[in-house]
C-alpha positions in Angstrom: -34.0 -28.2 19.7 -32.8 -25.4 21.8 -31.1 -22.1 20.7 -28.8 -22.7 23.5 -27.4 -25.6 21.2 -27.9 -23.5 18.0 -25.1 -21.2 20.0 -23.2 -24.0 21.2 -22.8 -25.4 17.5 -22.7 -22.7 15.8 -21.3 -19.6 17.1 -18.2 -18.9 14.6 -21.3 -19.0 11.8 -23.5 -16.8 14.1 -20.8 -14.4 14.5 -19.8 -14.6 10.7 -16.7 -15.4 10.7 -17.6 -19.4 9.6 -20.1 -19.9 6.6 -21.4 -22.5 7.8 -22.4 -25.3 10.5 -23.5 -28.7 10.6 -25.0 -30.0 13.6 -27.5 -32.8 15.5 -30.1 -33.0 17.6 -32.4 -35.4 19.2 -35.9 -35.2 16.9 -39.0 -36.9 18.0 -41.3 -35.4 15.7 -40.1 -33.9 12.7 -42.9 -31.4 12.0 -42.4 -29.7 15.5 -38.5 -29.5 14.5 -39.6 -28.1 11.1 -42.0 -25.7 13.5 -38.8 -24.4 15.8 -36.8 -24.5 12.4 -39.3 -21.6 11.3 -39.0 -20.0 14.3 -35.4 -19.3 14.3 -35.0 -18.4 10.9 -37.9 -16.1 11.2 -35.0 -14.4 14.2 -32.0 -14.7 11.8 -33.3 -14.3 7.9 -32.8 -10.6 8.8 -29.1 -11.1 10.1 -28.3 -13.2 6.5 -28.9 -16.4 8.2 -30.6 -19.6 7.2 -31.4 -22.9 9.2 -32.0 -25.8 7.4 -33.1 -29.6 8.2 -30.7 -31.9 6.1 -31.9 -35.2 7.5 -33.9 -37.1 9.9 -32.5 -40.2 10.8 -33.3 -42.8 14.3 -34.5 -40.1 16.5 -32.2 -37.8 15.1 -31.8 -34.4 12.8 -29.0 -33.0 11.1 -29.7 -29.3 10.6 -27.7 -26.7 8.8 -27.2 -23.0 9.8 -25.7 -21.1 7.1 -24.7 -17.6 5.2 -26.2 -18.4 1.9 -24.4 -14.9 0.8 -20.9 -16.5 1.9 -21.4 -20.1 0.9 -22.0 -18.2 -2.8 -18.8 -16.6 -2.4 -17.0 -19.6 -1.0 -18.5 -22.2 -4.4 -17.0 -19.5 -6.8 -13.7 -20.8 -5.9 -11.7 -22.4 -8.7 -11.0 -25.2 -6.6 -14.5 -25.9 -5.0 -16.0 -25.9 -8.3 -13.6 -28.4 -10.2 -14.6 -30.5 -6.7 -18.7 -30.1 -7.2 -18.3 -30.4 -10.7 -16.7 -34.1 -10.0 -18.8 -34.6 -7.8 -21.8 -34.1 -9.7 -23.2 -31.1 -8.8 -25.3 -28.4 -10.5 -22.8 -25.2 -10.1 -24.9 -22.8 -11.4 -26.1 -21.2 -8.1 -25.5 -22.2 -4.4 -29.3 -23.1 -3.3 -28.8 -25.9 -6.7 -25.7 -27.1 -4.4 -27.8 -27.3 -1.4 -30.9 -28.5 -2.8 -28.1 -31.7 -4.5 -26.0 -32.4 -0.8 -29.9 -32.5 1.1 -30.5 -35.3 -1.8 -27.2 -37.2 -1.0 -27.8 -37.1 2.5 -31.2 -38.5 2.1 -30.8 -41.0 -0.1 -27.1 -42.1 1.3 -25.5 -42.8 4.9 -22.7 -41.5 4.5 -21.8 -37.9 4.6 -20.3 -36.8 1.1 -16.9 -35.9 1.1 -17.6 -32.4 -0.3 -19.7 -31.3 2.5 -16.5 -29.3 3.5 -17.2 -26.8 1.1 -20.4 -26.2 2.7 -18.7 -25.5 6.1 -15.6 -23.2 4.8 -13.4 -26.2 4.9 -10.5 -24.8 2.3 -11.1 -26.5 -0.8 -7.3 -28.2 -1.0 -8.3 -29.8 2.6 -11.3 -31.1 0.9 -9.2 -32.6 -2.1 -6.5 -34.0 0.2 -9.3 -35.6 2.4 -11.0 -37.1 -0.6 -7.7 -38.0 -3.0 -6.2 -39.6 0.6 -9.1 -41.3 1.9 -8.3 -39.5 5.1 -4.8 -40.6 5.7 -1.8 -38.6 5.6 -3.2 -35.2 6.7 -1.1 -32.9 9.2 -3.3 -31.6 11.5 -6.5 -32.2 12.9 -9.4 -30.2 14.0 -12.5 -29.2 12.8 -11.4 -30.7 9.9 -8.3 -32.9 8.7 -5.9 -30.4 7.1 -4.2 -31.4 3.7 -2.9 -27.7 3.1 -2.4 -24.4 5.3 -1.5 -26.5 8.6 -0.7 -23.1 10.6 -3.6 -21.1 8.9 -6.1 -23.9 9.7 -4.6 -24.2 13.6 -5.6 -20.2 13.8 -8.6 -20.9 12.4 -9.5 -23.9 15.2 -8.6 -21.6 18.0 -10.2 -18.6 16.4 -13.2 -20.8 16.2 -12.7 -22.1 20.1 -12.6 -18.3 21.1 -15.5 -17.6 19.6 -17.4 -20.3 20.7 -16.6 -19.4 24.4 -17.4 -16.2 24.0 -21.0 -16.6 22.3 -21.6 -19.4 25.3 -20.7 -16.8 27.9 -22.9 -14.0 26.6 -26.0 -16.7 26.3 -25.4 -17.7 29.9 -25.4 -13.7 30.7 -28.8 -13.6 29.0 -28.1 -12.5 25.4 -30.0 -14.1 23.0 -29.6 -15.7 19.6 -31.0 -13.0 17.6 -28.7 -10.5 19.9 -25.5 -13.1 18.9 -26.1 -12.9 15.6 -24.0 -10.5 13.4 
């Protein structure tokens, strides 16, 4: 895995404006992933950062950078808690919430619904997603949007920007530790 697609997937998180992002990467031996997974977080843990492997799967890794200090904020939410709580989760702290959608990924193939709330989806895009099995949203982006269509289109091109922009400084030299706020 490369930081350069660390940056590419996840520059609104590096740059703190996103809690978190979800991203995949060819894996042909999980322990030297877990070995660069180390790595990096040994560069970010300082800048409030985690990187976490959700899943191998056929060649493949799902990995999770992440705020843990935001995604806290963002599960004390009224609405993202009456969503774990359906769901099944342990609300009591965020790492419980973490540790409970690594074990769905693993022992399921398909993503969970709630996963949203894990990536600062808004919490009413998650419920419209899941009560409309993904029909009947207004916009799509990053996400389907159920709610907020003009706050979540500011949102995508915030997002875009920022991507751009943490691209452009890695091909100027910066690195990820230097891109991360």
């Amino acid at each position: 895995m490369s930081e350069e697609l660390v940056v590419r997937q996840c520059a609104p998180t590096l740059a703190g404006i996103k809690t978190g992002s979800l991203f995949s990467c060819p894996c042909d031996s999980p322990e030297e992933l877990r070995q660069e997974v180390r790595r990096i977080n040994r560069l970010l843990a300082g800048k409030g950062l985690c990187l976490l492997p959700l899943r191998f799967d056929g060649g493949r890794a799902l990995l999770y950078l992440y705020r843990p200090s935001r995604l806290r904020q963002d599960l004390e939410d009224a609405e993202a808690v009456r969503l774990l709580e359906e769901s099944g989760y342990p609300c009591h702290s965020a790492g419980q919430c973490v540790a409970c959608l690594i074990r769905r990924l693993r022992e399921n193939d398909e993503f969970p619904h709630e996963i949203g709330l894990f990536l600062s989806y808004p919490p009413e895009d998650v419920r419209g997603f899941i009560e409309n099995k993904a029909c009947r949203f207004k916009c799509a982006g990053l996400w389907k949007v159920y709610g907020d269509e003009e706050r979540a289109k500011e949102l995508f091109r915030q997002y875009k920007r920022c991507t751009d922009r943490c691209c452009a400084l890695w091909r100027a030299g910066s690195g990820l530790a230097q891109l991360a706020v």
